[in-house]
C-alpha positions as CSV (number, residue, x, y, z in Angstrom):
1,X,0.0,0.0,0.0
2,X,1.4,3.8,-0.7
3,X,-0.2,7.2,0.6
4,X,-1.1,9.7,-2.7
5,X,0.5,12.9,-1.8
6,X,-1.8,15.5,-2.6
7,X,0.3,18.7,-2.9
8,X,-0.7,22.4,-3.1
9,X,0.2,25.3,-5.6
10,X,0.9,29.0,-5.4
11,X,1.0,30.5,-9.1
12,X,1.0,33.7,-11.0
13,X,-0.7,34.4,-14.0
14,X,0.5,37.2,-16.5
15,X,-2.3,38.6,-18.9
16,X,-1.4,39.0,-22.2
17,X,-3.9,41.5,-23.3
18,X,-3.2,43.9,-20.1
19,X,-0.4,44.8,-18.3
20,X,-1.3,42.4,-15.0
21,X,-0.9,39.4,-13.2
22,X,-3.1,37.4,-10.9
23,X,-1.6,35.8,-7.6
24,X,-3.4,32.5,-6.7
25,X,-3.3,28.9,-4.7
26,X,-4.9,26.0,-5.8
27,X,-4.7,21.9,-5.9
28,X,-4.9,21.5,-9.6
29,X,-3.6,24.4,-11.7
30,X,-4.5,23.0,-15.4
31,X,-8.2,23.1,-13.6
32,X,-7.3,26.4,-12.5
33,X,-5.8,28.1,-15.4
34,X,-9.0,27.0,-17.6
35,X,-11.1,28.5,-15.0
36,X,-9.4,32.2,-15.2
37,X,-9.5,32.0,-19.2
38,X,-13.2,30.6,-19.0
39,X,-14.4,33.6,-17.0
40,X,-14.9,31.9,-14.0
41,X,-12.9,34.1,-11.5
42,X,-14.2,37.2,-10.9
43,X,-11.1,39.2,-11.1
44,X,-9.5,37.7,-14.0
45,X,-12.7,37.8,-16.3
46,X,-12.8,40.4,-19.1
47,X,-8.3,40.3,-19.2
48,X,-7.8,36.9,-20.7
49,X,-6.0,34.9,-22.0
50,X,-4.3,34.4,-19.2
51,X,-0.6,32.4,-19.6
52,X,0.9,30.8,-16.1
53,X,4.3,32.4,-16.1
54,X,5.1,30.9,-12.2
55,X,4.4,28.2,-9.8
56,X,5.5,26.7,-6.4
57,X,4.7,23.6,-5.1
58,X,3.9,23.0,-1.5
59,X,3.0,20.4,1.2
60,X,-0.4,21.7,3.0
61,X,-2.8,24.0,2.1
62,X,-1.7,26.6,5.0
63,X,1.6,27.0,3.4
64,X,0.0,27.9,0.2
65,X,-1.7,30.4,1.5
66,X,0.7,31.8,3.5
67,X,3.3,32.1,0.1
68,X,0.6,33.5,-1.5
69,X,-0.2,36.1,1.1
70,X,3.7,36.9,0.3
71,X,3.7,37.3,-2.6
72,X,1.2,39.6,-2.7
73,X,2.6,41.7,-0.1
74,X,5.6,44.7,-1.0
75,X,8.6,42.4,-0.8
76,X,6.7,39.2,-3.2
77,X,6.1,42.0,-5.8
78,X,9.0,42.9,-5.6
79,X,10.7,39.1,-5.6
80,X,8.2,38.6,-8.7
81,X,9.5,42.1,-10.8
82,X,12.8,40.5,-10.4
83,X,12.1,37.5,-12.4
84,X,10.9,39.7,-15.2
85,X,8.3,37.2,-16.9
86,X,7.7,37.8,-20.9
């Protein structure tokens, strides 16, 4: 018998129609990603396509959430400018 690891995502999304990205956590981000360019997501509706230009890969859920909550703070933008995504 073997235990399924179920891990957890942090991602950024760059719009390629505007000049924005969107800052997210999920379990499944091909699930995810269809969502945003569907017009599922509130915030990302009307500035698709959206293209993932970013991910991390963590163990629980409460990690996620707390990378994501970086990097939407000063210092995660800031982390995120430096990678300078096309």
């Amino acid at each position: 018998m073997y235990h399924i690891s179920t891990m957890f995502y942090v991602y950024v999304l760059k719009s390629s129609t505007h000049h924005s990205r969107y800052i997210g956590s999920t379990q499944d981000i091909k699930k995810r990603l269809l969502e945003h360019n569907n017009g599922k997501c509130r915030y990302t509706k009307g500035r698709s396509p959206w293209k993932l230009v970013y991910k991390e890969e963590l163990e629980t859920r409460g990690d996620a959430m707390k990378r994501e909550k970086f990097l939407k703070s000063g210092k995660g933008r800031e982390f995120l400018d430096n990678l300078h995504f096309n």
